[in-house]
C-alpha positions as CSV (number, residue, x, y, z in Angstrom):
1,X,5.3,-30.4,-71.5
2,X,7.4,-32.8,-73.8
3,X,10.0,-34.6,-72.1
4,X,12.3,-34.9,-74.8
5,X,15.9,-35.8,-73.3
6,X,14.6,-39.6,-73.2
7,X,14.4,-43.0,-74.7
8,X,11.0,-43.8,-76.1
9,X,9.5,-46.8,-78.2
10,X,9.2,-46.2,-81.5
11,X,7.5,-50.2,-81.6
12,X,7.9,-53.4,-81.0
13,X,11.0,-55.3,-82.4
14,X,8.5,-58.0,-84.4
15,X,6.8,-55.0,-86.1
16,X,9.9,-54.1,-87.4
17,X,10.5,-55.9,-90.6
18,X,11.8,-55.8,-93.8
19,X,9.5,-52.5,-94.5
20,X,9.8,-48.9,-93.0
21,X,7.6,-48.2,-90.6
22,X,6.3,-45.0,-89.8
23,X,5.6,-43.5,-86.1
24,X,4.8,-41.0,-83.9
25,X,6.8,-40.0,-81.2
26,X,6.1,-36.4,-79.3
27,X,5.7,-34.0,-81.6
28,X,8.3,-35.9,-84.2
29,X,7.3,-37.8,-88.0
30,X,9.7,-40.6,-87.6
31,X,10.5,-43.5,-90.1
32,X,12.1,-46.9,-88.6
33,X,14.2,-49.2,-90.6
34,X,16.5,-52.3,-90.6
35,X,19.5,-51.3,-92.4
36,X,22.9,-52.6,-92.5
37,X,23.3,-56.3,-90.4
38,X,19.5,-55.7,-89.6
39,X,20.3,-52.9,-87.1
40,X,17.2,-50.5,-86.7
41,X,17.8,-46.9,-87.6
42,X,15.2,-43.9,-87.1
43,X,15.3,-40.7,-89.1
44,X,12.8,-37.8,-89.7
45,X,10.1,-38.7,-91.9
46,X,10.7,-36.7,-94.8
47,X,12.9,-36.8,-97.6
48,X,15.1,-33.6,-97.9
49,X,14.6,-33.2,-101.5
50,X,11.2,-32.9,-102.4
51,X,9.3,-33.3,-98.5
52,X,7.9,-36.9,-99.2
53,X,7.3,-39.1,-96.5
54,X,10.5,-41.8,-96.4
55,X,7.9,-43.9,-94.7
56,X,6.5,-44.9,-98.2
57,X,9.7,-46.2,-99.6
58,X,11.9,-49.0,-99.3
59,X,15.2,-50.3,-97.9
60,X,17.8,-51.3,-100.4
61,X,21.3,-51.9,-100.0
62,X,20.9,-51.2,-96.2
63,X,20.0,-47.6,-97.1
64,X,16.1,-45.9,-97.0
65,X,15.6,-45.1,-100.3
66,X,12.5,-42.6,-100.9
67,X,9.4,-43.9,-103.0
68,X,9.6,-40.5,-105.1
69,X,13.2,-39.8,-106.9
70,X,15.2,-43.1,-105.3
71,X,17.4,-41.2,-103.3
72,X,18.6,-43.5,-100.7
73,X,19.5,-42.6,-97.2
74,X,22.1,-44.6,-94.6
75,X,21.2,-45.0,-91.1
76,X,23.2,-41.8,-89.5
77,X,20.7,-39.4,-92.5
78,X,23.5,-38.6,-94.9
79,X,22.6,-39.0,-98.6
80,X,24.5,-42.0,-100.0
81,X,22.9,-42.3,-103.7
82,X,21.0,-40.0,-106.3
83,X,19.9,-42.1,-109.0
84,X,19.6,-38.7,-110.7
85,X,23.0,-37.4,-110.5
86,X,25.7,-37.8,-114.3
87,X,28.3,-39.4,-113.5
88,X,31.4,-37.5,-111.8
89,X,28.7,-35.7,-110.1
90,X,29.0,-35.6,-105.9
91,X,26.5,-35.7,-103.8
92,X,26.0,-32.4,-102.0
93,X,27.4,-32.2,-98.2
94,X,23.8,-30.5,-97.5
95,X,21.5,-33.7,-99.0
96,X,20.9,-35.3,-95.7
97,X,17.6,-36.1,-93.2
98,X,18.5,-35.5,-89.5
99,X,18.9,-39.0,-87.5
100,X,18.0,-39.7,-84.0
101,X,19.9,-42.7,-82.1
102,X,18.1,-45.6,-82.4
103,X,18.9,-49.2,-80.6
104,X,16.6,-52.4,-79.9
105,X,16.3,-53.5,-76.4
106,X,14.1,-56.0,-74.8
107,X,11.3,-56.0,-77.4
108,X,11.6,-52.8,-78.5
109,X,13.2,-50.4,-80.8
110,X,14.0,-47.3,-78.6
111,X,14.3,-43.6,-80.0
112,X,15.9,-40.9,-78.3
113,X,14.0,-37.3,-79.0
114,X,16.5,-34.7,-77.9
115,X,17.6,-31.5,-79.3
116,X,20.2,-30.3,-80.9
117,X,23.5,-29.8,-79.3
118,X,22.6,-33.1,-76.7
119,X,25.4,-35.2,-75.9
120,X,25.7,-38.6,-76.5
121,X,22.6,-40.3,-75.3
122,X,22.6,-42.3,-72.1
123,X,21.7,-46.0,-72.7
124,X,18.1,-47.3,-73.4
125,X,16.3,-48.2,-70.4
126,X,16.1,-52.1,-69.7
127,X,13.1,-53.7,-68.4
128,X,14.5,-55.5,-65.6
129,X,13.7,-59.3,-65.7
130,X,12.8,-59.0,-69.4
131,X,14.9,-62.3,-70.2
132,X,13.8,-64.2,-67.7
133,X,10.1,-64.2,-68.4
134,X,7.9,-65.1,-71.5
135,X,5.1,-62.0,-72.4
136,X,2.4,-60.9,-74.9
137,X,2.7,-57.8,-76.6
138,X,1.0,-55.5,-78.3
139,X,0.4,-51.5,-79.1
140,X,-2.6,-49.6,-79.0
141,X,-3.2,-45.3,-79.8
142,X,-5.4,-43.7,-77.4
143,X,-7.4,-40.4,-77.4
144,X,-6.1,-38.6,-74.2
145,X,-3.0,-37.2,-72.9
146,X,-0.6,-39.6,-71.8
147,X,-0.7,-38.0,-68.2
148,X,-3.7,-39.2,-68.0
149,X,-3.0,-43.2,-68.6
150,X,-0.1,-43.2,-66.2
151,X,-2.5,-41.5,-63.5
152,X,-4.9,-44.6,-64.3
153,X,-2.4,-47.0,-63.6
154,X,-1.3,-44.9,-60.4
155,X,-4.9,-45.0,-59.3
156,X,-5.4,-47.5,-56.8
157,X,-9.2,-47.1,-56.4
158,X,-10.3,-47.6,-59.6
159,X,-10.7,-50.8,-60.8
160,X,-13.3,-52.0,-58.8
161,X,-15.5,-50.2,-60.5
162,X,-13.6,-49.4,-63.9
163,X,-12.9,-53.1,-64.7
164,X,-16.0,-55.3,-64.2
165,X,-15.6,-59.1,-64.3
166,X,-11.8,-58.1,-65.6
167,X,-9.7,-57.0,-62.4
168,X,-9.4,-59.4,-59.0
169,X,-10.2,-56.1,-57.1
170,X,-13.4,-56.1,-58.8
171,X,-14.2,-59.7,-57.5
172,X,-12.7,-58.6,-54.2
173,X,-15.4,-55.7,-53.5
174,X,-17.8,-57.7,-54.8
175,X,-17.4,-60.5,-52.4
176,X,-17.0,-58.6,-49.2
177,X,-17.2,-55.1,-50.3
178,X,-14.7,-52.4,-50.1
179,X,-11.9,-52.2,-47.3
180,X,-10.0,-49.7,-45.5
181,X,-6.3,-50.1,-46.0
182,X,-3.0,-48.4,-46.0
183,X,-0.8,-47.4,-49.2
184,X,3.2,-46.5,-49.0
185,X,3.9,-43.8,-51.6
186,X,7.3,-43.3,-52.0
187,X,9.6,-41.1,-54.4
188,X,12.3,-42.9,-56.8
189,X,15.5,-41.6,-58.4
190,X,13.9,-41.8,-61.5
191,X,10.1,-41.6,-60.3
192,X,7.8,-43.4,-57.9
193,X,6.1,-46.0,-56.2
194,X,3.2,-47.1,-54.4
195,X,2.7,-50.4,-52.6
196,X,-0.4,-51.6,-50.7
197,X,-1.6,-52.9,-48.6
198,X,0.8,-52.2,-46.2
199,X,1.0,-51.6,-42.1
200,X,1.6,-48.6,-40.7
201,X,5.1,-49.8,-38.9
202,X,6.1,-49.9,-42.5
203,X,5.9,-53.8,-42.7
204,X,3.7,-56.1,-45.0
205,X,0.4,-57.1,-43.4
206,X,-0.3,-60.7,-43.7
207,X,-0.9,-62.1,-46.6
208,X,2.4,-60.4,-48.7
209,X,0.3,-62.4,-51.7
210,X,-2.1,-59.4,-51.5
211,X,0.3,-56.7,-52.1
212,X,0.8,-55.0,-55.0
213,X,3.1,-52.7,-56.4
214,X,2.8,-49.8,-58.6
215,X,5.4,-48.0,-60.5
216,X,6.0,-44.9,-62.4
217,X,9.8,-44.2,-64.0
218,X,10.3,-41.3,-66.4
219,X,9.3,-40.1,-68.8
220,X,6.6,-42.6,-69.7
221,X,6.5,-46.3,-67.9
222,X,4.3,-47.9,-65.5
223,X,4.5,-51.4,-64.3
224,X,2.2,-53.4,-62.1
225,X,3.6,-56.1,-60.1
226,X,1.6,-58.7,-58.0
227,X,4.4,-59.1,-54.8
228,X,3.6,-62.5,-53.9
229,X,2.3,-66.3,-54.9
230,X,3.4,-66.6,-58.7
231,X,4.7,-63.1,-59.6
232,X,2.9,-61.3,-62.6
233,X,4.3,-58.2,-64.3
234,X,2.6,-55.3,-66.3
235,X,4.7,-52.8,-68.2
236,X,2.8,-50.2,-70.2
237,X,4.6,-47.3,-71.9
238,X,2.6,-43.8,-72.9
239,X,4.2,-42.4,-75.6
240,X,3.1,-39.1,-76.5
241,X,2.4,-38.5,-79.8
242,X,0.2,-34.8,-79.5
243,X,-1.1,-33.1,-76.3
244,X,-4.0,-35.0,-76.3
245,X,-3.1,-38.5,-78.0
246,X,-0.9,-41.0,-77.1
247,X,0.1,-44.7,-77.9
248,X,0.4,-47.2,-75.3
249,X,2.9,-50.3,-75.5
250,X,1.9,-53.1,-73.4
251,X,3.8,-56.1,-72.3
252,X,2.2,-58.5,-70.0
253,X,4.2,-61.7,-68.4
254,X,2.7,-64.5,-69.1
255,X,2.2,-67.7,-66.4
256,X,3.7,-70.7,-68.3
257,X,7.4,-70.7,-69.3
258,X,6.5,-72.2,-72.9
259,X,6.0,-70.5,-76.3
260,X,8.0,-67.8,-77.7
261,X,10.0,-65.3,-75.6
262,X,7.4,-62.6,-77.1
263,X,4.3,-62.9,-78.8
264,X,3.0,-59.8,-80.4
265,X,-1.3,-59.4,-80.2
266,X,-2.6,-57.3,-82.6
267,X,-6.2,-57.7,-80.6
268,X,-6.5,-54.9,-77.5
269,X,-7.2,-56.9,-74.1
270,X,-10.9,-56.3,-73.0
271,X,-9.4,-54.8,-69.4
272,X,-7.0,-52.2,-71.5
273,X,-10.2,-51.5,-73.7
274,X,-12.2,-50.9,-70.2
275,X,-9.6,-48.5,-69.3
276,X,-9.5,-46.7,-73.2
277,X,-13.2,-45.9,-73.1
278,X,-12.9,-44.3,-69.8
279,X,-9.8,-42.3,-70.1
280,X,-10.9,-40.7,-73.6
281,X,-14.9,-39.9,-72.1
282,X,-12.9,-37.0,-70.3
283,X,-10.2,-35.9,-72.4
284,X,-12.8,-33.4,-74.1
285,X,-13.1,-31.9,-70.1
286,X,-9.6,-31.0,-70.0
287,X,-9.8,-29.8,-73.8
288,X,-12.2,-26.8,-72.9
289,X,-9.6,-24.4,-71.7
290,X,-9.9,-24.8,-68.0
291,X,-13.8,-25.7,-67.5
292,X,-13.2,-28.2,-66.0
293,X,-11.8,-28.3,-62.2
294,X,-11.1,-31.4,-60.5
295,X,-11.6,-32.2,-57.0
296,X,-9.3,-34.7,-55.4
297,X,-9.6,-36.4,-52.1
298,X,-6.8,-38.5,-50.3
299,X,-6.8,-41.8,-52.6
300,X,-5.6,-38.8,-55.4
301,X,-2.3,-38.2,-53.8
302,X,-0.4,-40.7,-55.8
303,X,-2.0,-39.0,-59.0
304,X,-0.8,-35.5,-57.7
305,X,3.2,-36.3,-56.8
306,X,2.8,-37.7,-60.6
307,X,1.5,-34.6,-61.7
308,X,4.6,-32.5,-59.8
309,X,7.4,-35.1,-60.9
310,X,6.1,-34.6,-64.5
311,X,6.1,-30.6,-64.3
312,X,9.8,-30.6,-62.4
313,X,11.1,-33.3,-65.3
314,X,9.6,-30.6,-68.0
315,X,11.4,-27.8,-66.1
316,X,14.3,-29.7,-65.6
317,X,14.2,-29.3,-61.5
318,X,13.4,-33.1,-61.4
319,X,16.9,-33.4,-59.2
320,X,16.5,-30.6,-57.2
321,X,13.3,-31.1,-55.9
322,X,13.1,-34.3,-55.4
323,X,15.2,-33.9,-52.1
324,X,11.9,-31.9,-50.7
325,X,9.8,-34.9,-51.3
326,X,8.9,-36.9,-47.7
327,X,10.6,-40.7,-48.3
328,X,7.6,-42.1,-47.5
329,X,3.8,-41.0,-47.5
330,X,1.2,-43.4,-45.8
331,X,-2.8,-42.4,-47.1
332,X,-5.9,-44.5,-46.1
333,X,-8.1,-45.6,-48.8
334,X,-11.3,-47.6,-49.4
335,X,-10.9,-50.4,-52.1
């Protein structure tokens, strides 16, 4: 269930230097590159002559060149130098790697994994507000599906008990216990939302402060955003690499407008962690060909309209169906 007509991060613009830098995006060997005026590019990972990884050699002249025979390779995959060829000799028409659009955006080096035959690709998707804030970064490859770490970050029950001494809904339920209270669930143009606590007129109870908002936007993002008091923004992209692995790019805001727009942290936050060791305890559940059967109860529902938006997206009935969806979906929680 690859959603392939979509932008994805191949990494983070500091990771990107004057090196090649191999990823893995879906199902797809990729090598990232600065070439000409720094520009990233992104082809296959695999030299057309002899199959050797174009991860392992080097830019030159704005071109990849490959660590094996030196054949060098421009940003759009054609061949543009065989150090092997006599002189008078042309390089063959058919000596090229296929190329996928590549552009850099807020932080990022974006991909886009289509197939053959696409037209042009749409833009990259922004992350609103990017400018305006200052943020740590940083990457980390996880051991589940990525369905299953946007469901965690859906799941608004969770981190009282996931994320000990980490999470302010952990301190909350330890200091008066858990509460009942409403959540909106709400279907985007490109997704959807859930925001809680919230009244069921449809207004914000008192304190807004204590709301918080969760988003999912195809194919892969989730943000967290505290609604009131001094605003604080999660975005976290899952980027399949297999069925069951995936690699999540996080970007946090941080609260003083000092330092460098980005800083990139190599070391994985303890409440990400927290998260990591839960989600890949069950992977192996959903691994066993159907063994395992969940049961869900009403706090799942915002886990389930994921599940459904993600299957319509693979089908491509994403804009048809979403028309069936309620606008808005009130369920009753403990948290």
């Amino acid at each position: 269930m690859f959603l392939r007509k979509y932008w994805y991060i191949a990494c983070a613009s500091s990771q990107l230097g004057a090196a090649p830098r191999a990823v893995r995006v879906l199902d797809q060997d990729i090598v990232v590159f600065r070439g000409d005026g720094r520009r990233p590019a992104a082809l296959l990972d695999r030299c057309c002559h002899r199959g050797v990884k174009l991860s392992l050699g080097r830019v030159t002249g704005g071109a990849l060149a490959c660590g094996y025979h030196g054949w060098r390779f421009g940003g759009g995959g054609a061949c543009v130098h065989i150090p092997s060829l006599a002189e008078g000799r042309r390089i063959p028409a058919r000596c090229a790697v296929p190329a996928f659009p590549c552009v850099e955006r807020d932080g990022y080096v974006w991909v886009w994994i289509g197939g053959e035959g696409d037209a042009a690709a749409p833009p990259p998707p922004g992350i609103d507000g990017f400018s305006a804030r200052r943020w740590d970064q940083g990457s980390v490859d996880l051991e589940c599906a990525s369905t299953r770490g946007l469901e965690n970050n859906l799941d608004w029950c969770h981190p009282a008990f996931a994320h000990p001494w980490t999470h302010g809904q952990f301190y909350l339920a330890l200091l008066r216990g858990l509460r009942e209270q409403l959540l909106e669930v709400r279907p985007t143009p490109d997704g959807m939302t859930v925001v809680g606590p919230v009244s069921a007129a449809g207004g914000a109870p008192a304190p807004r402060s204590s709301q918080v908002l969760l988003s999912f936007t195809l194919p892969d993002r989730v943000e967290v955003r505290s609604l009131g008091g001094m605003p604080r923004r999660i975005v976290l992209h899952f980027v399949p690499t297999a069925p069951d692995r995936c690699r999540m790019e996080w970007l946090v805001s941080r609260a003083l407008p000092f330092g460098p727009r980005v800083r990139f942290r190599a070391r994985e936050p303890t409440i990400l962690r927290q998260d990591r060791i839960l989600l890949e305890s069950a992977e192996p559940a959903y691994a066993r060909d159907g063994a395992f059967r969940e049961q869900h109860v009403e706090a799942d529902a915002p886990m389930l309209l994921l599940r459904r938006i993600l299957g319509w997206a693979a089908r491509g009935e994403w804009e048809a169906r979403r028309a069936s969806l309620p606008e808005r979906r009130l369920i009753r929680v403990r948290a």
